[in-house]
Residue frames as qw, qx, qy, qz and C-alpha x, y, z in Angstrom:
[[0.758, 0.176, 0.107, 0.619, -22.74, -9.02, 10.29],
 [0.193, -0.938, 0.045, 0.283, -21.03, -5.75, 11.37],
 [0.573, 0.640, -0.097, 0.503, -17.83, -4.13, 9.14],
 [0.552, -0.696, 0.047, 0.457, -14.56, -3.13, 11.37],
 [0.464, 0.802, -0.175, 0.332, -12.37, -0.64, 9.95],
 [0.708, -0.604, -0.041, 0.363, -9.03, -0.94, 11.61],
 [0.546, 0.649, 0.095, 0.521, -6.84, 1.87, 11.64],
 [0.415, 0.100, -0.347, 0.835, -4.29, 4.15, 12.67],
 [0.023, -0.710, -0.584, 0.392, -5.71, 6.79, 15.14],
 [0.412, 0.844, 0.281, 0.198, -7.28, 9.58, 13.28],
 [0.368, -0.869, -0.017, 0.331, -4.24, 11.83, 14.63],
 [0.629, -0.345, 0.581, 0.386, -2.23, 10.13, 12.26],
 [0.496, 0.350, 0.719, 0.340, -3.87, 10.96, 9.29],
 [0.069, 0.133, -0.407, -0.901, -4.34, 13.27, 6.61],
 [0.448, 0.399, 0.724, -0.341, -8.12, 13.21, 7.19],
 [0.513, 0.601, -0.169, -0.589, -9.04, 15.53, 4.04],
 [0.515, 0.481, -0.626, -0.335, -7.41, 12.68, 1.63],
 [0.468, -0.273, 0.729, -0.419, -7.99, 9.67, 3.53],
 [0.471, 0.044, -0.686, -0.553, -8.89, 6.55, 1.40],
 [0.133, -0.262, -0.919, 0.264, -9.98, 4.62, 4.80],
 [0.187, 0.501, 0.512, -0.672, -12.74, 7.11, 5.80],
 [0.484, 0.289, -0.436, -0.701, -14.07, 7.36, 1.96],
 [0.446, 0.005, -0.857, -0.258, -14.45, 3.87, 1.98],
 [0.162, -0.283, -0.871, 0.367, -15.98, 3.55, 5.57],
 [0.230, 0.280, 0.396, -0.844, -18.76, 6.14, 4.48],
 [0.426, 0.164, -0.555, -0.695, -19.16, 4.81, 1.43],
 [0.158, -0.054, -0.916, 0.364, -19.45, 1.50, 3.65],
 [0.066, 0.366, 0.862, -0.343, -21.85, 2.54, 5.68],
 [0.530, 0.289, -0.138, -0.785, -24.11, 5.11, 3.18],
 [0.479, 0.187, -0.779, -0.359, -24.47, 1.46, 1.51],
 [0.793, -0.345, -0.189, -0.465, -26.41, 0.17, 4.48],
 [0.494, 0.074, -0.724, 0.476, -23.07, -1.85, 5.91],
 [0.502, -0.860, -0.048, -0.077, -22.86, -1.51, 9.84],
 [0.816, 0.349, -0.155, 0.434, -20.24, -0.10, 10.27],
 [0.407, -0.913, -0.007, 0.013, -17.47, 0.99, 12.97],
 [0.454, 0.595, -0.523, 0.407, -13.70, 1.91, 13.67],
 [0.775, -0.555, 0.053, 0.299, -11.25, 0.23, 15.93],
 [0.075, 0.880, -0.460, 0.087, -8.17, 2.49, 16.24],
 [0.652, 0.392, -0.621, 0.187, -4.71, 0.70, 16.85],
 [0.051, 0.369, -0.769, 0.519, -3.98, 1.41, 20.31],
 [0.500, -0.268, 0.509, -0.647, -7.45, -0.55, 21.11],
 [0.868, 0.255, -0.374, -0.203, -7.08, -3.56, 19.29],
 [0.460, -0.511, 0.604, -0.403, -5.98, -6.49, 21.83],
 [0.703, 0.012, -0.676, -0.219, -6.23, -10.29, 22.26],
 [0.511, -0.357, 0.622, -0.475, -7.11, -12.32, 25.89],
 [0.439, -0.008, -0.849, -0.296, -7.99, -15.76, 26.00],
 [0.180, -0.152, -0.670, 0.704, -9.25, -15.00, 29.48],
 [0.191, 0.451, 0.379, -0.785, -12.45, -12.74, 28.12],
 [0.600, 0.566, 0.565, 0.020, -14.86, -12.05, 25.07],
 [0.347, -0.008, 0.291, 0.892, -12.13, -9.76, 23.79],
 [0.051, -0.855, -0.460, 0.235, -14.82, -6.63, 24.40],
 [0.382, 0.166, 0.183, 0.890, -13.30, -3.63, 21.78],
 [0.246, 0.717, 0.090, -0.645, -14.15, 0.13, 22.21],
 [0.221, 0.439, 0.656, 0.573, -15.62, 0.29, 18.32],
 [0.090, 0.481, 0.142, -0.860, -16.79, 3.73, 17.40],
 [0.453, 0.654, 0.597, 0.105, -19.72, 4.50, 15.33],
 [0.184, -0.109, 0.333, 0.918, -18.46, 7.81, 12.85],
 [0.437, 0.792, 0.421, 0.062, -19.97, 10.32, 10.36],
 [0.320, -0.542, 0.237, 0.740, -19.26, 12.59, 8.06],
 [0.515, 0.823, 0.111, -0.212, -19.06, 14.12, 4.30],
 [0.465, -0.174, 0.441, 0.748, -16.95, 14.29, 1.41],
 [0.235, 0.522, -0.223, -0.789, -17.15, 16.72, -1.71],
 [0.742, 0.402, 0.480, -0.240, -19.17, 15.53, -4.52],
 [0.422, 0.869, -0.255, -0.036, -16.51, 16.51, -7.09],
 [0.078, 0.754, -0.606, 0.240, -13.42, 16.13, -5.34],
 [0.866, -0.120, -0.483, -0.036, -14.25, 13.24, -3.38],
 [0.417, 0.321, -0.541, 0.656, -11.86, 14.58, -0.66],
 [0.524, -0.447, -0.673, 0.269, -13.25, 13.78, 3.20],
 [0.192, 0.453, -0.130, 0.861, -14.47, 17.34, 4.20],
 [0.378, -0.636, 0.337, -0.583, -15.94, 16.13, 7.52],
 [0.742, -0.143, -0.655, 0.021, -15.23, 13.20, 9.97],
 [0.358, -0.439, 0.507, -0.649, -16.72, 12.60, 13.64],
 [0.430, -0.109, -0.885, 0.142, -16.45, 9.85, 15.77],
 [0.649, -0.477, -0.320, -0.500, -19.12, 8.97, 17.60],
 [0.462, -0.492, 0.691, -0.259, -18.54, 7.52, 22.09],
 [0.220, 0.292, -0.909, -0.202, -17.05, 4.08, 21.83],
 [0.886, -0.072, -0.055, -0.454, -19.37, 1.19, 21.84],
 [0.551, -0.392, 0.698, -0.235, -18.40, -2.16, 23.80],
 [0.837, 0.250, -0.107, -0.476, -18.42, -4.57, 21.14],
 [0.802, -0.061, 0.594, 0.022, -17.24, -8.53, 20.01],
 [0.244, 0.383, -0.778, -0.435, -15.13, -9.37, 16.92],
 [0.770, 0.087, 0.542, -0.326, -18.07, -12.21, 15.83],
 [0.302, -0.101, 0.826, 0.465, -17.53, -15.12, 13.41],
 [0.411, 0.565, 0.698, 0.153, -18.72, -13.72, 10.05],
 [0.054, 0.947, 0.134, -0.287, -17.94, -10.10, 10.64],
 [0.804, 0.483, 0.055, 0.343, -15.94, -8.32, 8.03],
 [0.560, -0.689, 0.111, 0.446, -12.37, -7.06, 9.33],
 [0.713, 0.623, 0.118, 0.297, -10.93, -4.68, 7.21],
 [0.776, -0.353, 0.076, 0.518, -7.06, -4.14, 7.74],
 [0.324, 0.818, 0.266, 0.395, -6.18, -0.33, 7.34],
 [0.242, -0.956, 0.124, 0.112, -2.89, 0.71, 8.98],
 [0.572, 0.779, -0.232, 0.113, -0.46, 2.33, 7.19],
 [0.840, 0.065, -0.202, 0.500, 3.20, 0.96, 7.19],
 [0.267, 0.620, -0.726, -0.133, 5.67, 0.75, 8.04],
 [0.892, -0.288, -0.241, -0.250, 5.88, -2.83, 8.33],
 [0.053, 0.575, -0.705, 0.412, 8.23, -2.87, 11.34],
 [0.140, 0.034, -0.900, 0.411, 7.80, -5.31, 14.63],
 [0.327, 0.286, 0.386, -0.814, 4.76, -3.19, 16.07],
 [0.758, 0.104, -0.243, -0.597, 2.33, -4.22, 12.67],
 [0.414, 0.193, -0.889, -0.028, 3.70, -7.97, 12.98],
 [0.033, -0.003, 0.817, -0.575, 2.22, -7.97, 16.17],
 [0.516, 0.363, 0.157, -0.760, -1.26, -6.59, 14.87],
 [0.565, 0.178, -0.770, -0.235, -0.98, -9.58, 11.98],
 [0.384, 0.001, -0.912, 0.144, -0.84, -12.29, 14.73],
 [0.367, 0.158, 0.618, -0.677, -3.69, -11.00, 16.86],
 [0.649, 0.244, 0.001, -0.720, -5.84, -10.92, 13.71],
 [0.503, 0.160, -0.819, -0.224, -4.61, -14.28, 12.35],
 [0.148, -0.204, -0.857, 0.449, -6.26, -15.69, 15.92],
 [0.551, 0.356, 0.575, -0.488, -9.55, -14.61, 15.35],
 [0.506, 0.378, -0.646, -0.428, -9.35, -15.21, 11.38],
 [0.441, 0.019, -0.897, 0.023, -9.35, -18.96, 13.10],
 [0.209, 0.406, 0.753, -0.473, -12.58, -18.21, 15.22],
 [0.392, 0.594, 0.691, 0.124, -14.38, -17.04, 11.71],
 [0.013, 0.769, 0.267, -0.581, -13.89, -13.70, 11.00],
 [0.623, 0.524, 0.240, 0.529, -13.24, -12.74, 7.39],
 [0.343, -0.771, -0.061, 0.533, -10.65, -10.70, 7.04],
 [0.530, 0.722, 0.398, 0.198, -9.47, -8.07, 4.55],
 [0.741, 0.347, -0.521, -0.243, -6.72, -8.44, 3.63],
 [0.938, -0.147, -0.286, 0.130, -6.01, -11.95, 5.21],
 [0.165, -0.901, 0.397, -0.052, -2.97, -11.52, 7.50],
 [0.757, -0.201, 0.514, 0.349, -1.30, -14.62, 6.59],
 [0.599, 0.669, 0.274, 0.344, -1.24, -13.30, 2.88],
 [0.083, -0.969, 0.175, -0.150, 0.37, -9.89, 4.32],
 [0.481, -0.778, 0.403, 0.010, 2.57, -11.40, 6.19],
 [0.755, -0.154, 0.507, 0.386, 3.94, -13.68, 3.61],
 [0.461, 0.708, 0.373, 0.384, 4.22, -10.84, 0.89],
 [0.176, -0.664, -0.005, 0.727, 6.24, -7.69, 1.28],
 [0.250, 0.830, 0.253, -0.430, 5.20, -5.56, -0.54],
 [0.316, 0.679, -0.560, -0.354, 8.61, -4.75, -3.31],
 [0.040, -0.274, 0.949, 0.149, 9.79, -8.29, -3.04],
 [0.585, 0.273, 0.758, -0.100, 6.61, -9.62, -4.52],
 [0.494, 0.836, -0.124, -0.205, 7.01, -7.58, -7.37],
 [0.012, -0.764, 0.599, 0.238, 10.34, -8.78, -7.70],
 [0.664, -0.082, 0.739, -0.077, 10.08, -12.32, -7.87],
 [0.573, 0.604, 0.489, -0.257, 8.21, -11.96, -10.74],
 [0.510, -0.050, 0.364, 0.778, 9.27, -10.95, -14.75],
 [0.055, 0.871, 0.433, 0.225, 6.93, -8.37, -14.58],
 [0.336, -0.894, 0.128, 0.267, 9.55, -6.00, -12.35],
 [0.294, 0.844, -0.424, 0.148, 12.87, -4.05, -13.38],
 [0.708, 0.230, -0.531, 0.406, 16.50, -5.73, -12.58],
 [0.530, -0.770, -0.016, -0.354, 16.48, -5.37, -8.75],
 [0.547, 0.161, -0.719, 0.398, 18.92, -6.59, -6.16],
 [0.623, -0.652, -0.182, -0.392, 17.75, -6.93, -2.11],
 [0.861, 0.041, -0.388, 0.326, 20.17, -7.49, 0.42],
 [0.152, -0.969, 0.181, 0.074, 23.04, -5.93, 2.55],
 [0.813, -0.095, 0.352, 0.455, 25.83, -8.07, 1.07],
 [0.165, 0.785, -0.257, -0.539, 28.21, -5.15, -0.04],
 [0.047, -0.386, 0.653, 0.650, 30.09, -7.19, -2.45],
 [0.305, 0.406, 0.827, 0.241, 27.08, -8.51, -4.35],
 [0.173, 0.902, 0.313, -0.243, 26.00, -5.43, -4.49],
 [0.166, -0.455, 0.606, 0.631, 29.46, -4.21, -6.29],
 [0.351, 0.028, 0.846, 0.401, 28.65, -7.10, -8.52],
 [0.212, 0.805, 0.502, -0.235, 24.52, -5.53, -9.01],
 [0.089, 0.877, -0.113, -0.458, 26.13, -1.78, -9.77],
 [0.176, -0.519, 0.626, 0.555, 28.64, -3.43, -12.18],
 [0.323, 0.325, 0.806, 0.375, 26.18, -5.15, -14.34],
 [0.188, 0.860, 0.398, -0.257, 23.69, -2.38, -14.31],
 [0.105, -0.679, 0.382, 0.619, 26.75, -0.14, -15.48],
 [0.060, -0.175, 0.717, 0.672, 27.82, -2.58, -18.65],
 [0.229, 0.637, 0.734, -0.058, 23.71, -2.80, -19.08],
 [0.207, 0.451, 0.242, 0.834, 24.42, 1.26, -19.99],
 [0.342, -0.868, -0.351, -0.074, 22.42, 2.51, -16.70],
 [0.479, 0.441, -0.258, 0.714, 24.17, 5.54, -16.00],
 [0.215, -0.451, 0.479, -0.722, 22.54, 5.94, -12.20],
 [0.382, -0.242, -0.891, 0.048, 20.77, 3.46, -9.50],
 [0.486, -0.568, -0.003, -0.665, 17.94, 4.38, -7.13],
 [0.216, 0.256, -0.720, 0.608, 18.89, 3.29, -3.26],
 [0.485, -0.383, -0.268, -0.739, 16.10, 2.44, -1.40],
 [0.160, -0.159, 0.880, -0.419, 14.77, 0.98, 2.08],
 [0.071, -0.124, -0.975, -0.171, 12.89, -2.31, 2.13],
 [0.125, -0.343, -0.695, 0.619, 10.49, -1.25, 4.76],
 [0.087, -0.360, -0.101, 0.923, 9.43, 2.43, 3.95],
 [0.293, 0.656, 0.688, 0.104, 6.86, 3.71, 2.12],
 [0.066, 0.951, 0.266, -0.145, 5.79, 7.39, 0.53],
 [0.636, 0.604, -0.258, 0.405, 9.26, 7.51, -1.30],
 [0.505, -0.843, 0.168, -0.081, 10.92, 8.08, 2.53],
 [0.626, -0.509, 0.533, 0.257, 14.59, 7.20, 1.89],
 [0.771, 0.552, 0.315, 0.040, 14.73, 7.23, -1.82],
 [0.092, -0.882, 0.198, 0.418, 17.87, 8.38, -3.13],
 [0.555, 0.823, -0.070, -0.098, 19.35, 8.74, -6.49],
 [0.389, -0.786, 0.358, 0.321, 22.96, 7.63, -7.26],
 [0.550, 0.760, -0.290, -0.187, 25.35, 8.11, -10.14],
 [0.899, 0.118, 0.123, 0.403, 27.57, 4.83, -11.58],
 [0.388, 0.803, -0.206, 0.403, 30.23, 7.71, -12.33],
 [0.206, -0.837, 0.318, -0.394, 31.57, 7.44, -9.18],
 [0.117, 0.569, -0.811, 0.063, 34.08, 5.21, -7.32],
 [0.696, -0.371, -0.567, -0.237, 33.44, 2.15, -6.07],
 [0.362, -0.207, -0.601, 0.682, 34.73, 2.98, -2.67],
 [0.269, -0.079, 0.137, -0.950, 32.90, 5.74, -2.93],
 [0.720, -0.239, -0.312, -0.572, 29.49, 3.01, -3.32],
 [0.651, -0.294, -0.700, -0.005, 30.48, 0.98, -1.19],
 [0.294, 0.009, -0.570, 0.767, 30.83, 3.36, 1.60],
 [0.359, -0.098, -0.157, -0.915, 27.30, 4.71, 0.53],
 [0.764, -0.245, -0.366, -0.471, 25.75, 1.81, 0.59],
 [0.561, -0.164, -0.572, 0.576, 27.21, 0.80, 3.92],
 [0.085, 0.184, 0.373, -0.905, 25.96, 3.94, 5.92],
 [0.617, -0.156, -0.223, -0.738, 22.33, 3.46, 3.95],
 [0.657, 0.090, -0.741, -0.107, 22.30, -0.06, 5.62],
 [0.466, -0.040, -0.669, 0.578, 23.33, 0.66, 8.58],
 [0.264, 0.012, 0.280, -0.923, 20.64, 3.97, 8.92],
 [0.800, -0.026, -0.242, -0.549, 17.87, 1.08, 7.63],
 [0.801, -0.201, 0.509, -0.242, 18.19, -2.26, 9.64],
 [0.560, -0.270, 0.777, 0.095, 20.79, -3.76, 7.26],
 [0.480, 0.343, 0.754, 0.288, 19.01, -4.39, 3.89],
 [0.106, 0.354, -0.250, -0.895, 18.73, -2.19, 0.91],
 [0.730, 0.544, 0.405, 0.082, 16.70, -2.13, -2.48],
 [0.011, 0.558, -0.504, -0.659, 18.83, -1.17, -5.28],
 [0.588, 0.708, 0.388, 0.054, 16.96, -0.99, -8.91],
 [0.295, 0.148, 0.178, 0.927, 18.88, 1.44, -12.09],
 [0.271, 0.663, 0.467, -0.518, 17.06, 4.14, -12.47],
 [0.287, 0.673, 0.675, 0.095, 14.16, 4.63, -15.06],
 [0.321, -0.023, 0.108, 0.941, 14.66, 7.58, -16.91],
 [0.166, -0.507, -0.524, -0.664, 10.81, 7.49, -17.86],
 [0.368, -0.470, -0.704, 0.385, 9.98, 8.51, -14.24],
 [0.137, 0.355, 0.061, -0.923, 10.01, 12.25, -14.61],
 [0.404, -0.224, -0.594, -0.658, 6.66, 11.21, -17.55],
 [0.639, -0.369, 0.101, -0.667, 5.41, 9.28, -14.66],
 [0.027, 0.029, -0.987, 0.155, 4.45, 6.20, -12.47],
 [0.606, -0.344, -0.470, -0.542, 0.84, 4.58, -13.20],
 [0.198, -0.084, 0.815, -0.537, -0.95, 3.68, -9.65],
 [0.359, -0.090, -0.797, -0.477, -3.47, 0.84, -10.36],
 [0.452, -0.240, 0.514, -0.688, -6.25, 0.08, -7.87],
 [0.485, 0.003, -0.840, -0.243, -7.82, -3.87, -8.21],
 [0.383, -0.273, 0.664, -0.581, -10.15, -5.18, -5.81],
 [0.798, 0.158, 0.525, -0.251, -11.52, -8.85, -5.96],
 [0.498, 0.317, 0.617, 0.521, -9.41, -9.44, -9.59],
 [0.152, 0.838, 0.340, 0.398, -11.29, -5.95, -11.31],
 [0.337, 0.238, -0.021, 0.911, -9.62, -2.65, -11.94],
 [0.126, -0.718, -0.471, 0.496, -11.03, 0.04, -9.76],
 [0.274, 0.944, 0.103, 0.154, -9.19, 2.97, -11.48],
 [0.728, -0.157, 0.034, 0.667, -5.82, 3.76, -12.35],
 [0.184, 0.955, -0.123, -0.197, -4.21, 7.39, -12.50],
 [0.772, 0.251, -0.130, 0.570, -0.31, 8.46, -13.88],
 [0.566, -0.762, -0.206, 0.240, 1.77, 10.01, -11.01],
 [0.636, 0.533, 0.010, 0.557, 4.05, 12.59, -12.44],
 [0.540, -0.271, -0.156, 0.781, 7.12, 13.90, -10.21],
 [0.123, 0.963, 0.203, -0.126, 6.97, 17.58, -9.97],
 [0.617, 0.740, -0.151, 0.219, 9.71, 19.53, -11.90],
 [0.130, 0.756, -0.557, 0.318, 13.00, 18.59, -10.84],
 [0.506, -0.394, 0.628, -0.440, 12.07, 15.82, -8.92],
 [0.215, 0.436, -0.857, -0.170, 12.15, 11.99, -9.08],
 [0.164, 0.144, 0.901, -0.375, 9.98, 10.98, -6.62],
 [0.221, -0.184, -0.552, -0.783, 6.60, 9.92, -7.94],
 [0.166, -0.468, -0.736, 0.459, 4.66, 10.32, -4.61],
 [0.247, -0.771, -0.435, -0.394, 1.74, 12.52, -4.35],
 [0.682, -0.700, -0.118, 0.180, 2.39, 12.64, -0.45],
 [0.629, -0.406, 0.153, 0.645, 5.71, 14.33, -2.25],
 [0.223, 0.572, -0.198, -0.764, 4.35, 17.27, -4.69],
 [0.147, -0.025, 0.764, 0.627, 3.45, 14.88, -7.81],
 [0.270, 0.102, -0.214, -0.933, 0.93, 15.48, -9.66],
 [0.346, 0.038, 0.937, 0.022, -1.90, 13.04, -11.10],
 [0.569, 0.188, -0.218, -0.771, -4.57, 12.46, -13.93],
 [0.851, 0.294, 0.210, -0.382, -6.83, 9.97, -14.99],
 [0.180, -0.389, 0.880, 0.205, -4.63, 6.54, -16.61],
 [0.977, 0.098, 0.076, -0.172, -5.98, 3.49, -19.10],
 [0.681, -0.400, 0.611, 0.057, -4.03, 0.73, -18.63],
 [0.467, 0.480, -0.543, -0.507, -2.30, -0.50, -21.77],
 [0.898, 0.207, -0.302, -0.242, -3.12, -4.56, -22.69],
 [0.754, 0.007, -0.557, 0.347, 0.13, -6.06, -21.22],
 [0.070, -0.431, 0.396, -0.808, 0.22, -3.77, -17.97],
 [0.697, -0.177, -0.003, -0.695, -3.28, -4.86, -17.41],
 [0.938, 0.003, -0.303, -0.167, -2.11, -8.13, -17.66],
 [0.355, 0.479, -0.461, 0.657, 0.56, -7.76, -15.46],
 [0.473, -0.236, 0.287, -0.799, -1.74, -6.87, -12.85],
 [0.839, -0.021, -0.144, -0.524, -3.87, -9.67, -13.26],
 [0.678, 0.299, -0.654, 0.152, -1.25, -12.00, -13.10],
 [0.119, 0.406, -0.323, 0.846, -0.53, -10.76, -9.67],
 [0.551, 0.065, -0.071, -0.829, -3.89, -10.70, -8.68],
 [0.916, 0.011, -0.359, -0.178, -4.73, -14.27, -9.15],
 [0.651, 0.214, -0.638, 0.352, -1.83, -15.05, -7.35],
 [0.029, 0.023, -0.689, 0.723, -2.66, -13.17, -3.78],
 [0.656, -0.224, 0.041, -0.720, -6.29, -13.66, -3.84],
 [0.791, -0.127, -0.596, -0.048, -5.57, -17.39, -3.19],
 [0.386, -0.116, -0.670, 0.623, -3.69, -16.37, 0.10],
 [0.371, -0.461, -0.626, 0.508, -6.36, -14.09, 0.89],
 [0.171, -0.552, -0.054, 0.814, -5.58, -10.73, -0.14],
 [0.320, 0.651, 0.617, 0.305, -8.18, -8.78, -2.68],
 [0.107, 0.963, 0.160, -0.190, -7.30, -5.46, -2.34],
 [0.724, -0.080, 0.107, 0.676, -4.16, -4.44, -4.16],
 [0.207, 0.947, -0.101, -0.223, -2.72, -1.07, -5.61],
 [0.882, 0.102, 0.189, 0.419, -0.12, -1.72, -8.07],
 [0.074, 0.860, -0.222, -0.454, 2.86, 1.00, -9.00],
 [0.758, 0.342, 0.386, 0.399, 4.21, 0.34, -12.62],
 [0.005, -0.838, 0.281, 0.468, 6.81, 2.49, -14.29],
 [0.228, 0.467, -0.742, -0.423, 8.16, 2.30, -18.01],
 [0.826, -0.025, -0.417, -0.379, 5.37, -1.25, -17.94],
 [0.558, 0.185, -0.728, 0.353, 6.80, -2.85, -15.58],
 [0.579, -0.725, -0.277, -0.250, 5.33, -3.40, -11.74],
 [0.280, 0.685, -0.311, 0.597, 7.63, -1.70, -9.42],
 [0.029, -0.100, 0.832, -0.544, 5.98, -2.56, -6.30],
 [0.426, -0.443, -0.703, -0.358, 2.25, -4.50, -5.30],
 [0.282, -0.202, 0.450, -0.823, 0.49, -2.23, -2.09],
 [0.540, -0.316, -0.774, -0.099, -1.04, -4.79, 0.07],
 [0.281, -0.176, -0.750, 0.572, -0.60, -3.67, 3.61],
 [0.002, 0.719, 0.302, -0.626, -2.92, -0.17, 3.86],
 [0.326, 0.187, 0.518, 0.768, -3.37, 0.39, -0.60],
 [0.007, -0.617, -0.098, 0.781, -4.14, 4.43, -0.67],
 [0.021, 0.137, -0.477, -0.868, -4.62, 7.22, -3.39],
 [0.227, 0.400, 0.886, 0.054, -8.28, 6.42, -3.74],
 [0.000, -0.739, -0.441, 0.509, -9.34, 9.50, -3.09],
 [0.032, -0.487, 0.510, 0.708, -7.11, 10.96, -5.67],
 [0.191, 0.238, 0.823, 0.479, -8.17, 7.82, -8.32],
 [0.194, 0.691, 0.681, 0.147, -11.83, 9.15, -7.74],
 [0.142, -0.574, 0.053, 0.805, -10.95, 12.72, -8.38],
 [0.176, -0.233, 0.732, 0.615, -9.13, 11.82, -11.27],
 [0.148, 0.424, 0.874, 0.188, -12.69, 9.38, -12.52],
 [0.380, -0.192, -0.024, -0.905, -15.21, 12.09, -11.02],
 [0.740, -0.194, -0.402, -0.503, -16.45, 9.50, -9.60],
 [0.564, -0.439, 0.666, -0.215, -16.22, 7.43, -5.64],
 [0.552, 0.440, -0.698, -0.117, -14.70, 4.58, -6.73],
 [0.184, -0.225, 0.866, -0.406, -15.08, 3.16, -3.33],
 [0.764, 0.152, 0.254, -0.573, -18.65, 2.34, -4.32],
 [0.730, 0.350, -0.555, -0.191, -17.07, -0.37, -6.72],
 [0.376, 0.310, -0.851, 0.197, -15.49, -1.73, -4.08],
 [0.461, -0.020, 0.616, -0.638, -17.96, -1.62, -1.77],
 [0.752, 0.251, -0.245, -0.558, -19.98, -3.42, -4.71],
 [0.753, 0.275, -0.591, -0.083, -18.16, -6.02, -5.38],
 [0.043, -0.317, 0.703, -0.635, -17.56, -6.40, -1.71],
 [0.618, 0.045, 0.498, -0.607, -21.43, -6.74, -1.07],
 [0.236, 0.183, 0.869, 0.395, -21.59, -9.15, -4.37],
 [0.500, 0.627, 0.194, -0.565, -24.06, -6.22, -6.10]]
């Protein structure tokens, strides 16, 4: 049994904070075998033994910090996706056409044995906000590009007493398109807003009020197999809204409060039947804001935050220690 780490190529990343390459040394310091397939060499044939350049790696991280302060691939090895190996599924949204496509290769060998992590039928029937929504664990939300339901959205939120909405694309990730707008203004003036955000995203918005408790923070949970890895609280830097790391926020060390936790769990039980055991949850004001399935990050931070690699839990509970 051999571990695959699939992932973007390393060009793409932010090696120093990387939560894949923490976990694939923790991987393979734990005795795994373990290698990376990059995106652009990940294929399907029915014509051959589907033969992947896989790269053996090394490297270091800080014993403190936990942050990835070397990483070297190794010349590619010729290898076989065999039934039993463990395929773990580590590139970062968006989820546009181009990952769909990377879903349906893996869902064809998933059905010659490979275990895969997480499942791509479970991805692919879960985006990411709209499984938080569904649910009465999330804030009053509306999805869509139907302007006048949206009128109707901005006008309850108003006599609800919200006195702005946050604007958001479905897709996106790392707050990228997040934008703030005030009910004080016309409705021609929203609907012409939310008609040029629609049209600069493929047609479909989120629109949520906005949470005043966001400048305190947003909590990022980390779960793998049902069990809390380690949660921090992501707090906007001053003047700002956005509670992204990957956008100046801060972070510390987080205990979940009793109905959060359960919140999570709920959640949790529900995508580990389709497959999917790794989550990262974002929760603001108690409430789960959005469930990170495709490529769930910040580890590196959580084990800052602990003093402690946190991947080794998952790598535990991975190896059933």
């Amino acid at each position: 049994m051999k571990a695959i780490i699939y992932l973007n190529n390393l060009e793409k990343l932010v090696i120093q904070k990387d939560s894949t390459l923490l976990f694939a040394l923790t991987l393979k310091e734990n005795g795994v075998d373990t290698y990376l397939l990059f995106e652009d060499d990940f294929y399907y044939s029915n014509m051959d033994g589907n033969q992947f350049k896989m790269h053996p790696f090394s490297g270091s991280y800080g014993s403190d910090t936990f942050y990835v302060d070397q990483f070297d691939v190794g010349e590619a090895e010729s290898l076989t996706l065999d039934a039993g190996d463990n395929f773990f599924m580590r590139l970062d949204p968006p989820f546009d056409l181009r990952y769909m496509r990377s879903l349906w290769y893996q869902n064809l060998f998933s059905e010659k044995g490979v275990n895969f992590h997480n499942h791509p039928l479970g991805v692919m029937a879960n985006n990411e906000k709209l499984v938080a929504y569904g649910s009465e664990y999330s804030h009053p939300s509306f999805v869509g590009g139907s302007v006048d339901q949206f009128l109707n959205f901005t006008q309850k939120m108003k006599d609800t007493g919200f006195a702005s909405l946050i604007i958001k694309p479905l897709d996106l990730y790392q707050g990228i398109g997040v934008e703030k707008v005030s009910l004080s203004i016309s409705e021609e003036e929203l609907k012409k807003l939310f008609i040029d955000r629609a049209e600069s995203f493929g047609g479909s918005l989120v629109v949520q009020p906005f949470i005043e408790k966001i400048t305190s923070g947003e909590v990022r949970s980390t779960f793998y197999k049902g069990a809390e890895v380690g949660s921090i609280l992501k707090v906007p830097k001053e003047g700002s809204y956005l509670a992204n790391i990957a956008q100046g926020a801060t972070f510390s060390r987080y205990e979940l409060t009793e109905s959060e936790r359960a919140s999570c769990q709920y959640f949790c039980e529900k995508l580990m039947k389709q497959g999917v055991d790794w989550l990262a949850f974002d929760l603001l004001d108690g409430k789960v804001s959005e469930v990170n399935i495709t490529c769930p990050g910040l580890l590196v931070e959580t084990s800052k935050a602990y003093g402690v690699n946190l991947c080794e839990k998952i790598v535990g509970l991975f190896l059933g220690k």
